[in-house]
ZAMARDREN-568083 format. One record per atom (N, C-alpha, C, O, CB): residue number from 1; x, y, z; residue in three letters; atom name. Coordinates in nm, 4 decimals. Glycine has a CB too. Example, Ala and Ser with C-alpha at 12.3 -4.5 7.8 and 13.67 -1.06 7.14 Angstrom:
! residues 2
 num        X        Y        Z residuo atomo
   1   1.3190  -0.5690   0.7800     ALA     N
   1   1.2300  -0.4500   0.7800     ALA    CA
   1   1.3200  -0.3300   0.7800     ALA     C
   1   1.4236  -0.3319   0.8465     ALA     O
   1   1.1308  -0.4473   0.9046     ALA    CB
   2   1.2850  -0.2250   0.7080     SER     N
   2   1.3670  -0.1060   0.7140     SER    CA
   2   1.2900   0.0030   0.7870     SER     C
   2   1.3409   0.1138   0.8039     SER     O
   2   1.4084  -0.0598   0.5725     SER    CB
! end
This chain:
! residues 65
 num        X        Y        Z residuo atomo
   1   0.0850  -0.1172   0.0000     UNK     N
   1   0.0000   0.0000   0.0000     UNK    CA
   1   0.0897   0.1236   0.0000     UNK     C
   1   0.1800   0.1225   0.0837     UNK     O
   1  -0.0968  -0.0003   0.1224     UNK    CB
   2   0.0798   0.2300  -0.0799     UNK     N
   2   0.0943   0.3305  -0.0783     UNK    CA
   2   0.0306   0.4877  -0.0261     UNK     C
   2  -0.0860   0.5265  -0.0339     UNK     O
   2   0.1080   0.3076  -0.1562     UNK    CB
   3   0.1230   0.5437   0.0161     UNK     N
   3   0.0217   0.6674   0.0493     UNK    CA
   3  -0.0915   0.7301  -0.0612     UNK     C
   3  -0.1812   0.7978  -0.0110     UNK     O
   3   0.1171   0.7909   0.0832     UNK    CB
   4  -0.0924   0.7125  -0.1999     UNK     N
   4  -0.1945   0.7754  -0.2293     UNK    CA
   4  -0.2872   0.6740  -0.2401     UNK     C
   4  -0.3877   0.7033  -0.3049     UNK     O
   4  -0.1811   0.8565  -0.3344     UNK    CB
   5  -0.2768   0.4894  -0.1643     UNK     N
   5  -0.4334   0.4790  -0.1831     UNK    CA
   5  -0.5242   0.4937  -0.0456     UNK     C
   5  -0.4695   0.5221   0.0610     UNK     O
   5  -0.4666   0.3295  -0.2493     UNK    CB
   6  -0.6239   0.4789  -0.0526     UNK     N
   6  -0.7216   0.5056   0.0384     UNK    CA
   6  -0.6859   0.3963   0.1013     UNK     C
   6  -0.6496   0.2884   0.0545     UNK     O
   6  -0.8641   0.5251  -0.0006     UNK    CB
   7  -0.7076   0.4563   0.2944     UNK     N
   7  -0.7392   0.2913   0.3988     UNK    CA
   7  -0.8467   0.2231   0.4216     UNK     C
   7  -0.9298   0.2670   0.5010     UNK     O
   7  -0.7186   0.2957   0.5367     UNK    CB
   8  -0.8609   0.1317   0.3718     UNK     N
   8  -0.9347   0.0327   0.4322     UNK    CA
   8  -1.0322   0.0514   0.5636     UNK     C
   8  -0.9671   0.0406   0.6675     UNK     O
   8  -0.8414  -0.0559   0.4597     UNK    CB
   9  -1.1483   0.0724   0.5809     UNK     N
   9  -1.1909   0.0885   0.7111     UNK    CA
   9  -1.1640  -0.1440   0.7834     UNK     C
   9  -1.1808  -0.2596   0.7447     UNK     O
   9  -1.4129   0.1849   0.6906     UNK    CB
  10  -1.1132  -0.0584   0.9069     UNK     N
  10  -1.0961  -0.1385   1.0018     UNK    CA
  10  -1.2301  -0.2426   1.0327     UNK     C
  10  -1.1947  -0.3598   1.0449     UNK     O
  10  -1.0570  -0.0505   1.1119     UNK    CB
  11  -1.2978  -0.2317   1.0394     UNK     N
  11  -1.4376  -0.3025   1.0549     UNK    CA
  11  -1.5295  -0.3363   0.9274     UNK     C
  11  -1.5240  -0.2626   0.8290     UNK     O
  11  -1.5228  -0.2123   1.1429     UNK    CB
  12  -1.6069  -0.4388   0.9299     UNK     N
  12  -1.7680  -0.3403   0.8331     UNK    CA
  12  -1.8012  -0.2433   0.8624     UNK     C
  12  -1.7982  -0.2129   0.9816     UNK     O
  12  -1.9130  -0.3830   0.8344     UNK    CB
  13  -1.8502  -0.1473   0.7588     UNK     N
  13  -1.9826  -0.0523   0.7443     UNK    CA
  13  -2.0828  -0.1210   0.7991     UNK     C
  13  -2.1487  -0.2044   0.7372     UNK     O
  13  -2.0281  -0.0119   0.5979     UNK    CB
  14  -2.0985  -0.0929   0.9071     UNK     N
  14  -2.2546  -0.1200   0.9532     UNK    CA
  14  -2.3731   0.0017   0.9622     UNK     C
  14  -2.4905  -0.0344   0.9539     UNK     O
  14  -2.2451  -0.1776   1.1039     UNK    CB
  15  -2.3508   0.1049   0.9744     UNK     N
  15  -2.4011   0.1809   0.9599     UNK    CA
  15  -2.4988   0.1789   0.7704     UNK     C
  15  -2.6201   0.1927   0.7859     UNK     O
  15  -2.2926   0.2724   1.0103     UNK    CB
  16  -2.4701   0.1693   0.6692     UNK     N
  16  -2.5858   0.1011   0.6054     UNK    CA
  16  -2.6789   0.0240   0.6556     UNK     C
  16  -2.7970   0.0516   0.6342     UNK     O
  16  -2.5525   0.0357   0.5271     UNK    CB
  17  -2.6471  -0.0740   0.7228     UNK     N
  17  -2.7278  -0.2063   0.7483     UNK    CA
  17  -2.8153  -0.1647   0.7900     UNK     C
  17  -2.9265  -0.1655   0.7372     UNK     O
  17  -2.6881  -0.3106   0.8272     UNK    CB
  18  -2.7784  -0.1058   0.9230     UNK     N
  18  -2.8339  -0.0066   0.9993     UNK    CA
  18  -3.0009   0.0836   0.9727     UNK     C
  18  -3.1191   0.0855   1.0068     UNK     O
  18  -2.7196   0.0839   0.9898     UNK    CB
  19  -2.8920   0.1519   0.8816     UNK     N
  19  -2.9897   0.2932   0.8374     UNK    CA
  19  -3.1083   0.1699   0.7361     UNK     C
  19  -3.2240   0.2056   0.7139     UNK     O
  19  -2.8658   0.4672   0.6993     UNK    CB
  20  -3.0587   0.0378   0.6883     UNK     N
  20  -3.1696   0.0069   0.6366     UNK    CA
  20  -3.2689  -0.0843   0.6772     UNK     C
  20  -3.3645  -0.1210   0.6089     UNK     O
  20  -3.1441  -0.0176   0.5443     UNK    CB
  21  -3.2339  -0.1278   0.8218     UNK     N
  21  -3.3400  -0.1759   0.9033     UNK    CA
  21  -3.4202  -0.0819   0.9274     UNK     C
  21  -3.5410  -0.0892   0.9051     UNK     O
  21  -3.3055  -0.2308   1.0173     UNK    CB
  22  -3.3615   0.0175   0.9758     UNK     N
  22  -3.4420   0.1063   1.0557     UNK    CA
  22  -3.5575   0.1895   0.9800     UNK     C
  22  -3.6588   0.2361   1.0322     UNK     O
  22  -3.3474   0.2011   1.1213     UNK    CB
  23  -3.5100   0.1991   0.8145     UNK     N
  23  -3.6027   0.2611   0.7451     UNK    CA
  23  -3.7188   0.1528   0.7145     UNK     C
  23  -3.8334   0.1910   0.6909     UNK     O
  23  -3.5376   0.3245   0.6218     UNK    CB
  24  -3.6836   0.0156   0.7162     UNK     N
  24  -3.8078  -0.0293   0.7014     UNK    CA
  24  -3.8665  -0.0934   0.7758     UNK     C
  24  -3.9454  -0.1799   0.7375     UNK     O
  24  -3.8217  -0.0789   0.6218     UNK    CB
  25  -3.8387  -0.0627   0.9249     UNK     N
  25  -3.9059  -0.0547   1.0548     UNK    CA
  25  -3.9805   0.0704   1.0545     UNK     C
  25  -4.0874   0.0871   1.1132     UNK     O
  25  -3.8089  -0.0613   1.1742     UNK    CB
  26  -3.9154   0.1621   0.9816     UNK     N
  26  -4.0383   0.2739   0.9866     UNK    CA
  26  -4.1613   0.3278   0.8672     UNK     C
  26  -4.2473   0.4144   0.8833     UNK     O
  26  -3.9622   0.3972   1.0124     UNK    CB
  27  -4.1343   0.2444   0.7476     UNK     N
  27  -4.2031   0.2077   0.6691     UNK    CA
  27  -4.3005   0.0889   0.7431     UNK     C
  27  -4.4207   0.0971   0.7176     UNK     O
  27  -4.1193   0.1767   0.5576     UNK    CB
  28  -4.2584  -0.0151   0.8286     UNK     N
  28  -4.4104  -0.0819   0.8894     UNK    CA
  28  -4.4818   0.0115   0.9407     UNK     C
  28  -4.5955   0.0323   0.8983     UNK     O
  28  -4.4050  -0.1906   1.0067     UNK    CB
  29  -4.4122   0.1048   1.0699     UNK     N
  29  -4.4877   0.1717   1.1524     UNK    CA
  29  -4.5781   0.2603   1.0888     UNK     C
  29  -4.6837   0.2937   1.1424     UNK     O
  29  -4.4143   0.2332   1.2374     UNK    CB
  30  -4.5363   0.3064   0.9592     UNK     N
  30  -4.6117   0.3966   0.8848     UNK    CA
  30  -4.7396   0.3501   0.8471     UNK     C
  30  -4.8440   0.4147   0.8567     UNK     O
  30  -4.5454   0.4340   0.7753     UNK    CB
  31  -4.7240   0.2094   0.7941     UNK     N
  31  -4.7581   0.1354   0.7010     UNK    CA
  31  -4.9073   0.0926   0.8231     UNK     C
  31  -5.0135   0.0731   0.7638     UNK     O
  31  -4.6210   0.0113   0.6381     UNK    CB
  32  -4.9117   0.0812   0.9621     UNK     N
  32  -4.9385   0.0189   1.0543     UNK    CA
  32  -5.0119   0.1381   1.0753     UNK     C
  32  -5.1333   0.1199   1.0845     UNK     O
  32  -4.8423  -0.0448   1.1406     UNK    CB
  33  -4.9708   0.2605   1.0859     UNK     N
  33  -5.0391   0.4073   1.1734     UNK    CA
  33  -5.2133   0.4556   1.0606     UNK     C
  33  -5.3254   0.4995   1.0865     UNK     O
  33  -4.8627   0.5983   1.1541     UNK    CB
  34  -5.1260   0.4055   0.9186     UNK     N
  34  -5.2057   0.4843   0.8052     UNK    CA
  34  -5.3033   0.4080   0.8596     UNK     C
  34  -5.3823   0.4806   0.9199     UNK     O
  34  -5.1727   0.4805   0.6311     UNK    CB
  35  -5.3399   0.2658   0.8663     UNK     N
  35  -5.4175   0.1690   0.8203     UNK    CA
  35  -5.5715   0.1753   0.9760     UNK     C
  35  -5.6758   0.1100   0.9779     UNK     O
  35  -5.2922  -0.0011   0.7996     UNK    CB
  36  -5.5280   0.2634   1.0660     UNK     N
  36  -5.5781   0.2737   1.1910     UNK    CA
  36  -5.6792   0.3154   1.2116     UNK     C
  36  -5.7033   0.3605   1.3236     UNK     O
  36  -5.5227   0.3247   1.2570     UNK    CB
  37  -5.7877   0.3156   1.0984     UNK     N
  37  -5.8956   0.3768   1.0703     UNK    CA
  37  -5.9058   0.5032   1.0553     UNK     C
  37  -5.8183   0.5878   1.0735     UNK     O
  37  -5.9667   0.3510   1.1383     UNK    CB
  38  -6.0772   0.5260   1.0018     UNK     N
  38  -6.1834   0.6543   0.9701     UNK    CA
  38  -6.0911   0.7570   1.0743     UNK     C
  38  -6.0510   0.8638   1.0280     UNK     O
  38  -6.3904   0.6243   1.0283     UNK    CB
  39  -6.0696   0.7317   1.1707     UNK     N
  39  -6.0616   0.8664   1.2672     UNK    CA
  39  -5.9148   0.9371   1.2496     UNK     C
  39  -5.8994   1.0471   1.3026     UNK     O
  39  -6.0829   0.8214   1.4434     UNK    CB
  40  -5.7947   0.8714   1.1692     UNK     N
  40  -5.7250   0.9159   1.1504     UNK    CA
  40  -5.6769   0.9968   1.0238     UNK     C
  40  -5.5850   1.0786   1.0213     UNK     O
  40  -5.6875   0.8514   1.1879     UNK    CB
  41  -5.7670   0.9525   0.9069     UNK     N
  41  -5.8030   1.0193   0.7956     UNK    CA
  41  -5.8749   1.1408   0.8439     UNK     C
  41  -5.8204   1.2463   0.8114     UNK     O
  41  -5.8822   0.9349   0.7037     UNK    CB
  42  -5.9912   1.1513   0.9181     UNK     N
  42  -6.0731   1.2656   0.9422     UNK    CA
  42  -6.0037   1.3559   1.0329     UNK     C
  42  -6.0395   1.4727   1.0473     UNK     O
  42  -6.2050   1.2287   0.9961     UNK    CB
  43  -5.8744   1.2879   1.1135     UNK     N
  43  -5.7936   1.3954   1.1654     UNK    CA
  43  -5.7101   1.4538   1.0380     UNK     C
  43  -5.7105   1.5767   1.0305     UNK     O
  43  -5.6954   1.3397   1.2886     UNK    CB
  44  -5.6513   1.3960   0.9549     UNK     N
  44  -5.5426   1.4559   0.8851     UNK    CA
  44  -5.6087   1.6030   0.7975     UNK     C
  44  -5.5736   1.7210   0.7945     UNK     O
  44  -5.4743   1.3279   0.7765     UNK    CB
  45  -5.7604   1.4964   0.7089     UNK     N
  45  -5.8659   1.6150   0.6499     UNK    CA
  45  -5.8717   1.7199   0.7420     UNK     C
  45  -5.8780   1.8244   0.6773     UNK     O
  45  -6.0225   1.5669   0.6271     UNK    CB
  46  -5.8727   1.7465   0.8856     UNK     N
  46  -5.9195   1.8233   0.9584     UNK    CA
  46  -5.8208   1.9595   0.9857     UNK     C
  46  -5.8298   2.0810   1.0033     UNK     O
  46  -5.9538   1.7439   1.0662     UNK    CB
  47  -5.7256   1.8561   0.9769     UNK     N
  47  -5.5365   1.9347   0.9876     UNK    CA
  47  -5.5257   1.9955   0.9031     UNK     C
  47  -5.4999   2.1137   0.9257     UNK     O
  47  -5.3923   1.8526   0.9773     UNK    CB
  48  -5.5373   1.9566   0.7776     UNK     N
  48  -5.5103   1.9919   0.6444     UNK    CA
  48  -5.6088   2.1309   0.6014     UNK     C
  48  -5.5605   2.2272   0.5417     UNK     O
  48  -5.5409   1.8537   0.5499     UNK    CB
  49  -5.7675   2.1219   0.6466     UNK     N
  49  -5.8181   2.2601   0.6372     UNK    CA
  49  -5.7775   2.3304   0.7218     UNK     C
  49  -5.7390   2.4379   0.6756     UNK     O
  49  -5.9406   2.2778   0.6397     UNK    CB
  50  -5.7630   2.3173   0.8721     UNK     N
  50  -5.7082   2.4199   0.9463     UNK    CA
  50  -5.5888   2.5197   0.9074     UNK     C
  50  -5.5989   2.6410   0.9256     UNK     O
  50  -5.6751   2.3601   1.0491     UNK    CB
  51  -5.4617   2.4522   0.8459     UNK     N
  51  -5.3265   2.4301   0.7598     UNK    CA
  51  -5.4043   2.5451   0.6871     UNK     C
  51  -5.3794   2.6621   0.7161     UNK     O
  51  -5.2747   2.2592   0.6695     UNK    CB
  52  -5.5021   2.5115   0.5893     UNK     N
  52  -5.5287   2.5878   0.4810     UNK    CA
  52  -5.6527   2.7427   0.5528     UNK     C
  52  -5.6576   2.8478   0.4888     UNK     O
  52  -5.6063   2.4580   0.3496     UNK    CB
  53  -5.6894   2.7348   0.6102     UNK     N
  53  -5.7691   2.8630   0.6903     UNK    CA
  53  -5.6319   2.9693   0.7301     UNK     C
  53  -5.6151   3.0798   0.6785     UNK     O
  53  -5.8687   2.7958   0.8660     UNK    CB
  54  -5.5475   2.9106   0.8265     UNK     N
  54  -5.4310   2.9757   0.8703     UNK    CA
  54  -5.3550   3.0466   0.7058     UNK     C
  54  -5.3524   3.1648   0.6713     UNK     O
  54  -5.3253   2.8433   0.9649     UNK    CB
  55  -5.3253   2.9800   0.6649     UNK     N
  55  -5.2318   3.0034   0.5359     UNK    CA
  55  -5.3416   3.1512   0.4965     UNK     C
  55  -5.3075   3.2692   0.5039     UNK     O
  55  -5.2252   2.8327   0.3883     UNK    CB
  56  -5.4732   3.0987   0.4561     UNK     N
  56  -5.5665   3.2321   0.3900     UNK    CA
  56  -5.5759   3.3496   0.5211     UNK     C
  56  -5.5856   3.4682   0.4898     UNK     O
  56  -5.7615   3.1695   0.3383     UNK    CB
  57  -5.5731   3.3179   0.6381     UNK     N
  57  -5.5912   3.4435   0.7311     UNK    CA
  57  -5.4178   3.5243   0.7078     UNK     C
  57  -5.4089   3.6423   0.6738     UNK     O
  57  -5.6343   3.3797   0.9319     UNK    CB
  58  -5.2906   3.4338   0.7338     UNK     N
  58  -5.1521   3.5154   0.6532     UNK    CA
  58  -5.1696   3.5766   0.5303     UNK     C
  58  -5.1057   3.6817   0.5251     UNK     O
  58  -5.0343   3.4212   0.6162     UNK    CB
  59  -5.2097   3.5604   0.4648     UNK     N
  59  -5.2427   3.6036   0.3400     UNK    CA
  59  -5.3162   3.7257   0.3345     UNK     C
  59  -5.2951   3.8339   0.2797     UNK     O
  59  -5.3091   3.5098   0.2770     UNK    CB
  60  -5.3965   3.6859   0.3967     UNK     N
  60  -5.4969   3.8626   0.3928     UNK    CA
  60  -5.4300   3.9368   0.5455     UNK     C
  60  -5.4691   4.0372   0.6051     UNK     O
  60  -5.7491   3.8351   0.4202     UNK    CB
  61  -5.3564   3.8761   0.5661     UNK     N
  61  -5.2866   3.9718   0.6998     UNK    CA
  61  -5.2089   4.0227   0.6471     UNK     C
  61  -5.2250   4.1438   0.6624     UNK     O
  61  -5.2198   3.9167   0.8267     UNK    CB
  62  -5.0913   3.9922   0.5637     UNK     N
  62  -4.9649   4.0264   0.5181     UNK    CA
  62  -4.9895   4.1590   0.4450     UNK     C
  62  -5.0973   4.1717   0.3870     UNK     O
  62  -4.9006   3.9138   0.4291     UNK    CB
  63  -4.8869   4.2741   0.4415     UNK     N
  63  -4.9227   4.3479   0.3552     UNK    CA
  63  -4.8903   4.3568   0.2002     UNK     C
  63  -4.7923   4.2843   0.1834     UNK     O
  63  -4.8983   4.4336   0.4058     UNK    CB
  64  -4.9161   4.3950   0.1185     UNK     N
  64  -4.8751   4.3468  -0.0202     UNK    CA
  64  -4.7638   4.4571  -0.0087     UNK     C
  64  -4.7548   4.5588   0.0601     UNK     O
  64  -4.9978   4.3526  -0.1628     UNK    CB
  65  -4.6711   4.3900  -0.1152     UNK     N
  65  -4.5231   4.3809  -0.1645     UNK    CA
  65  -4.5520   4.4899  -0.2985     UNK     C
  65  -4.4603   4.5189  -0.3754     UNK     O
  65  -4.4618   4.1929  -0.2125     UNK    CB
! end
């Protein structure tokens, strides 16, 4: 080996492995939360107009540019 090649990491990369359990441990949980019924859709719809009331009250608050 020479100095201009790169070292070798000492171990595996585990950190992939890692990051790809964990993403599809959180793809179940997702997968698990969506599926939790009517009442969690009618919260998000509910979020989502509130989201959009707020946005139109900034809007007519702001002064024009």
């Amino acid at each position: 080996m020479t100095s201009a090649e790169p070292v070798r990491p000492a171990a595996p990369r585990t950190g992939e492995v890692q990051a790809s359990v964990l993403a599809a441990f959180q793809l179940v949980e997702d997968a698990r939360y969506e599926r939790s019924g009517r009442r969690r859709r009618a919260e998000l719809v509910r979020a989502r107009a509130e989201r959009a009331v707020a946005d139109r009250k900034l809007e007519r608050d702001l002064p024009d540019s």
